[in-house]
ROSE-4610 file (N, C-alpha, C; in Angstrom, 1 decimal, always signed):
// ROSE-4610
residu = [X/X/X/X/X/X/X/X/X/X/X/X/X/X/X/X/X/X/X/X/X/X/X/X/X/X/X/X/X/X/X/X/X/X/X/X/X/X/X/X/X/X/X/X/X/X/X/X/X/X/X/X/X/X/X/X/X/X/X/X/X/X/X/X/X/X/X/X/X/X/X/X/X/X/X/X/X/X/X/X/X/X/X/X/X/X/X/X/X/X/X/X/X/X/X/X/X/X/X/X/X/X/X/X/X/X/X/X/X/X/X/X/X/X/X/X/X/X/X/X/X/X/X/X/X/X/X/X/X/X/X/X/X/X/X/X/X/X/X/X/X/X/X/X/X/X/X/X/X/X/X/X/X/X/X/X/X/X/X/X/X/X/X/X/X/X/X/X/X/X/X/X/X/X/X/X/X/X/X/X/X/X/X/X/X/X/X/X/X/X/X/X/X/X/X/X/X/X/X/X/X/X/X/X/X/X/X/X/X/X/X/X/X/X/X/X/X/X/X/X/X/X/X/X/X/X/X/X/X/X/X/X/X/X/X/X/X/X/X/X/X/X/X/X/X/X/X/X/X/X/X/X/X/X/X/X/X/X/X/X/X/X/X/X/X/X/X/X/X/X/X/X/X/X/X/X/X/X/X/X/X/X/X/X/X/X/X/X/X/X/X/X/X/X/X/X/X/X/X/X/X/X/X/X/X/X/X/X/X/X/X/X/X/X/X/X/X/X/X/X/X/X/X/X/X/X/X]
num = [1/1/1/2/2/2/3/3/3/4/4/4/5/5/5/6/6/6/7/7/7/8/8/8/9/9/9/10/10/10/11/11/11/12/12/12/13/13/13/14/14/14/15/15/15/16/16/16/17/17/17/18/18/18/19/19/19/20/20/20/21/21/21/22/22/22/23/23/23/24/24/24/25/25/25/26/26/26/27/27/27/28/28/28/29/29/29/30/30/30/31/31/31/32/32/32/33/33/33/34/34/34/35/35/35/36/36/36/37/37/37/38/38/38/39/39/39/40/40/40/41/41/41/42/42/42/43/43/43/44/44/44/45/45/45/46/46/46/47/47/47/48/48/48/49/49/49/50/50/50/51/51/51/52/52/52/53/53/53/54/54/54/55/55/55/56/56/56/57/57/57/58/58/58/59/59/59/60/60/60/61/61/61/62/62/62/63/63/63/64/64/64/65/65/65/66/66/66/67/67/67/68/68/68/69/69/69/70/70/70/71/71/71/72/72/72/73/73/73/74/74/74/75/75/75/76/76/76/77/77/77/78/78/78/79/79/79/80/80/80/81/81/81/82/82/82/83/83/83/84/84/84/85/85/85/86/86/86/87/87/87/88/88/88/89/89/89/90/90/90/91/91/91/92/92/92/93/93/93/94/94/94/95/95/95/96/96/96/97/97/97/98/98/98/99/99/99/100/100/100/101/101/101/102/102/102/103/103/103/104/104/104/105/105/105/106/106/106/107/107/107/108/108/108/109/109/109]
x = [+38.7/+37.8/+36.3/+35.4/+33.8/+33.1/+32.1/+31.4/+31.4/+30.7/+30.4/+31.7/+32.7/+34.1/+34.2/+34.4/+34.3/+33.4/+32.2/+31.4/+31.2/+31.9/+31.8/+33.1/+34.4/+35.2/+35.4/+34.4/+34.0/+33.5/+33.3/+33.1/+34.2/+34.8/+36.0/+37.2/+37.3/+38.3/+38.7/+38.6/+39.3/+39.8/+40.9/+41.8/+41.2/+40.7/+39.6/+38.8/+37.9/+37.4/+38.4/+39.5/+40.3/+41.0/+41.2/+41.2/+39.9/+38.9/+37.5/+37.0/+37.3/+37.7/+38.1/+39.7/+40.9/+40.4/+39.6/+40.0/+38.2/+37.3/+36.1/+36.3/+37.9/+38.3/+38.4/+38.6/+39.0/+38.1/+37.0/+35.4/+35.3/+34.7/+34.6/+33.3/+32.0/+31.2/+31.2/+30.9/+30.8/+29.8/+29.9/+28.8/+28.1/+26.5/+26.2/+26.1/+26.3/+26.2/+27.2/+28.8/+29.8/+29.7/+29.3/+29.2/+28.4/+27.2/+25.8/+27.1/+27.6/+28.1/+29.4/+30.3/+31.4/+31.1/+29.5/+28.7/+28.3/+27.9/+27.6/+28.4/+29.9/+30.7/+31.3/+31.6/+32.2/+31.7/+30.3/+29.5/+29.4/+29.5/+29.3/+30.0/+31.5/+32.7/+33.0/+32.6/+33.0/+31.7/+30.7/+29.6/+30.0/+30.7/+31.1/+32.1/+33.1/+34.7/+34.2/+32.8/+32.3/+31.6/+30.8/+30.3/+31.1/+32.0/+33.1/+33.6/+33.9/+35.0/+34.5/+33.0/+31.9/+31.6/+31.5/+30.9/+32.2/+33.7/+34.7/+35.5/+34.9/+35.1/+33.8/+32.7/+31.8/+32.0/+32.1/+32.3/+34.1/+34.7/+36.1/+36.2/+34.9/+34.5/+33.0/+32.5/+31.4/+31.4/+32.5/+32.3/+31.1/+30.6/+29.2/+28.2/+28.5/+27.9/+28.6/+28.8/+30.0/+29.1/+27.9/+26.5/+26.6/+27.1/+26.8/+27.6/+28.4/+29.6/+28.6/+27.7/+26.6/+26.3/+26.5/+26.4/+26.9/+28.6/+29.3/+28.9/+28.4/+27.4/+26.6/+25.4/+24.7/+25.3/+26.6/+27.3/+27.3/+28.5/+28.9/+27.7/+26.3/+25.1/+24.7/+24.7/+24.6/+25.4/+26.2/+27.7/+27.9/+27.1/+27.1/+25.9/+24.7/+23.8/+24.0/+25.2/+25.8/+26.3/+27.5/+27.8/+27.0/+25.9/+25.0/+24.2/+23.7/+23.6/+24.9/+25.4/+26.5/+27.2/+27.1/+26.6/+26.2/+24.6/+23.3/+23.4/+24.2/+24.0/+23.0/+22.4/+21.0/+21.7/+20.7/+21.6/+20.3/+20.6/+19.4/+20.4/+19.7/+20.6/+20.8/+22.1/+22.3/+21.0/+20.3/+19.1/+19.3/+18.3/+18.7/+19.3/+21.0/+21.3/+21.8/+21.0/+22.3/+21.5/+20.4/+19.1/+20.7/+20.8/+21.6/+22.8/+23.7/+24.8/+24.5/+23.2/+22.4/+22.8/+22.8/+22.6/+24.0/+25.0/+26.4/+27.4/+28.5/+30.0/+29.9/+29.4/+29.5/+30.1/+31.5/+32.7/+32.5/+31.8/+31.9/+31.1/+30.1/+29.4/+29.6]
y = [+200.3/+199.2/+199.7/+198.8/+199.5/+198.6/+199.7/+199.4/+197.9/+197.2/+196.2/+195.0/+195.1/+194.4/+194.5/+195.6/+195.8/+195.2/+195.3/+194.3/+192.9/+192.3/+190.8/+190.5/+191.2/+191.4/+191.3/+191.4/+191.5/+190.9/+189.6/+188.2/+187.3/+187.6/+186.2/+186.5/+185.5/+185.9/+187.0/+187.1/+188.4/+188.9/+188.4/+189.1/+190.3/+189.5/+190.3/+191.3/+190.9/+191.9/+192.7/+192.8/+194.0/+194.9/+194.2/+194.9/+195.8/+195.1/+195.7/+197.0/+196.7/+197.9/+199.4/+199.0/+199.8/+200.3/+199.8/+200.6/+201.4/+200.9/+201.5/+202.7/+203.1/+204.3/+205.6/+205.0/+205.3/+205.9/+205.5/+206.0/+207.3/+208.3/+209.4/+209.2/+209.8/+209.4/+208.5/+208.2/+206.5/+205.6/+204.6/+203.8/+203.2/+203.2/+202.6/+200.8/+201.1/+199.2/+198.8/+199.4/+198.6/+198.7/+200.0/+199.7/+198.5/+198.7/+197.6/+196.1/+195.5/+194.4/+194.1/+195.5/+195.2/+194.9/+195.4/+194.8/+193.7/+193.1/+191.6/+190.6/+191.0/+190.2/+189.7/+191.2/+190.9/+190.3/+190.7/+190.0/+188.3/+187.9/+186.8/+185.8/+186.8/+185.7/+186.1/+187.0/+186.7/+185.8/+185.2/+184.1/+183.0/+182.8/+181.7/+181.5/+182.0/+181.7/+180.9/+181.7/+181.5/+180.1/+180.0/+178.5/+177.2/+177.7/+176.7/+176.0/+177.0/+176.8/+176.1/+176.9/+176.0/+174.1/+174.2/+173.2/+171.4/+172.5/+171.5/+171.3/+172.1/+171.5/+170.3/+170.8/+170.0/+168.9/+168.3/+167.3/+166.7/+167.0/+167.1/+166.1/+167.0/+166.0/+164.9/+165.0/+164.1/+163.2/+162.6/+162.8/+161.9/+161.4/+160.9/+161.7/+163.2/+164.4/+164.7/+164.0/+164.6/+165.1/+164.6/+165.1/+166.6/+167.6/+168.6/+169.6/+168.9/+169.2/+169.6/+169.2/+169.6/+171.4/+171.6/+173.3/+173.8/+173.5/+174.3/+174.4/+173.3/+173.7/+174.5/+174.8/+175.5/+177.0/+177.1/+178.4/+179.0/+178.1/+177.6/+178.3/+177.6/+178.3/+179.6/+179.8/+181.4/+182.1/+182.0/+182.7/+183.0/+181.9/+182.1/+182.9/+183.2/+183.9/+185.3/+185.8/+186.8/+187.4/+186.7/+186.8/+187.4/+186.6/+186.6/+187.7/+188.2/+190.0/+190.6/+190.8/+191.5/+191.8/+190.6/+190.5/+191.4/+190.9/+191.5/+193.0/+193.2/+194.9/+194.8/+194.7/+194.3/+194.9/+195.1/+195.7/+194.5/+193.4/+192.3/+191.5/+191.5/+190.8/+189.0/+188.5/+187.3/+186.3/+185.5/+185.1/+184.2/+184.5/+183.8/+185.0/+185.1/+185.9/+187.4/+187.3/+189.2/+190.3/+189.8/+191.4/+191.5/+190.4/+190.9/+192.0/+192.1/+192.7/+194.2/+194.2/+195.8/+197.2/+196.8/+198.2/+197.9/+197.4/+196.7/+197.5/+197.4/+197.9/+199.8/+200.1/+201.2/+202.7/+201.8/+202.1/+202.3/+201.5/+201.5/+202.0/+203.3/+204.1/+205.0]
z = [+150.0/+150.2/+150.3/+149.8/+149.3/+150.9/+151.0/+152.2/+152.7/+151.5/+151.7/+151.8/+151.2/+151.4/+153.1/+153.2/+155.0/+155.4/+155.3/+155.7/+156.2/+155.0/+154.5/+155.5/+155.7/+156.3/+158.0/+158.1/+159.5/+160.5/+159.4/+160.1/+160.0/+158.9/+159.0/+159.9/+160.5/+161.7/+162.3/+163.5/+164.5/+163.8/+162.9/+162.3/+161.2/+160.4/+159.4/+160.0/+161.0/+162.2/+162.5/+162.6/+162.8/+161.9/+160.6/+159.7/+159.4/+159.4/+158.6/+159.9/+161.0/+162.1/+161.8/+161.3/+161.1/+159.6/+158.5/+157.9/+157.7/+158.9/+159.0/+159.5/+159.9/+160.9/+159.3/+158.5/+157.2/+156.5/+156.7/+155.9/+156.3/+155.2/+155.4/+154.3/+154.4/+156.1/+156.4/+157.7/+158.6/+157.7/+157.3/+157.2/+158.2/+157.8/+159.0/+158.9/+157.5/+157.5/+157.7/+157.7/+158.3/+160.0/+160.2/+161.7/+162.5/+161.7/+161.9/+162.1/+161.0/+160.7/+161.6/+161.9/+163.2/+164.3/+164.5/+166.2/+165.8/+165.0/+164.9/+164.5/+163.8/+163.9/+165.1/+165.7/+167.0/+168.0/+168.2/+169.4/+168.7/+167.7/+167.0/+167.7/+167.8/+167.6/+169.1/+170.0/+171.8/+172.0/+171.4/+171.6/+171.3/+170.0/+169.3/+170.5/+170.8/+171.8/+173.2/+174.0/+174.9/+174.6/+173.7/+173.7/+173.1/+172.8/+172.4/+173.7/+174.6/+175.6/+176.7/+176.6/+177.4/+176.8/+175.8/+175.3/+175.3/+175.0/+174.9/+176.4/+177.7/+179.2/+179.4/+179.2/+179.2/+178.7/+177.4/+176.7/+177.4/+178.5/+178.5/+179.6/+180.2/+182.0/+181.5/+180.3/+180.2/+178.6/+178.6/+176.9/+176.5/+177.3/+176.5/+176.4/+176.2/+175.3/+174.4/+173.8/+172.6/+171.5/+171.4/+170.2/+170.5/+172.0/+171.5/+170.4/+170.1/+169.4/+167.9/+167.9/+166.7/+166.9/+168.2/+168.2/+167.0/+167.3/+166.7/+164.8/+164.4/+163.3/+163.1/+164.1/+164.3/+164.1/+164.9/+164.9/+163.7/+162.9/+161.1/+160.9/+160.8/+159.8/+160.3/+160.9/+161.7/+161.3/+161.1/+161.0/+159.4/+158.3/+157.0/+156.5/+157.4/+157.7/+157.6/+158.7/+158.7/+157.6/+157.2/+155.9/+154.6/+154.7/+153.4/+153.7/+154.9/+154.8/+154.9/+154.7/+154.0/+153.2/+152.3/+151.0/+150.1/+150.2/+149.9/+150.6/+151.6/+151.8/+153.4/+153.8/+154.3/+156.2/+156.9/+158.1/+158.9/+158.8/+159.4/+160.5/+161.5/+162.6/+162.8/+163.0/+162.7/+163.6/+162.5/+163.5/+164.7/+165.8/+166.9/+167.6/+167.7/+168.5/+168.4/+167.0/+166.7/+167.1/+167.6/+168.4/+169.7/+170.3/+171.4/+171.1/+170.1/+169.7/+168.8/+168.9/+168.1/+169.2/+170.5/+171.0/+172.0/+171.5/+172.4/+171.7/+172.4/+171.4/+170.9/+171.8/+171.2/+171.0/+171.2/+170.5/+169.0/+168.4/+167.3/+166.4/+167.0/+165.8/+165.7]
C-alpha cells in the first residue's frame, strides 16, 4: 500500500484507522505523512465520539436543542478536509481542531 492509500485510510472508520496503523508498522522508512495523518485521524475520531455523545445526552434531556445536531455537519466537513490533505499529500492540520492532535499520540512516530 502507497503512502498516501494509508493516508486516506486513516480517517475512514476506526476500522480503517487500524488498518492504516497496522500496515504503517510495515513501512520501511516510516513516513512522516502517514504518521502526520494517524494523529489526526485518530484525535479526529476520539473528538468526533466525544461531541456526539455530548451533544445526543444534551439534546436527550432538552430536545428543543435539537438544531445542534447541525454540529455533526460541521464534523462531516472537517472530516472531508482531512481527507482532502491526504489526498493531495499535504501534512496540513484538520482546520479548527487538528493543531490540537500535532504533538499527541506519540506512539505513533
Amino acid at each position: 500500500m502507497s503512502n498516501k492509500t494509508i493516508s486516506i485510510l486513516s480517517y475512514v472508520t476506526i476500522i480503517g484507522w487500524i488498518i492504516a496503523y497496522v500496515k504503517s508498522k510495515e513501512l520501511s522508512p516510516k513516513s512522516d505523512l502517514v504518521s502526520y495523518h494517524l494523529k489526526q485521524g485518530l484525535g479526529f475520531f476520539i473528538l468526533a465520539v466525544i461531541i456526539n455523545i455530548i451533544l445526543t445526552t444534551i439534546v436527550f434531556v432538552i430536545p428543543t436543542l435539537s438544531f445542534l445536531s447541525y454540529i455533526g455537519l460541521a464534523l462531516f466537513i472537517l472530516w472531508v478536509f482531512g481527507i482532502i490533505n491526504a489526498v493531495n499529500e499535504q501534512k496540513k492540520p484538520i482546520p479548527v481542531v487538528g493543531k490540537m492532535f500535532e504533538n499527541q499520540f506519540v506512539f505513533l512516530d
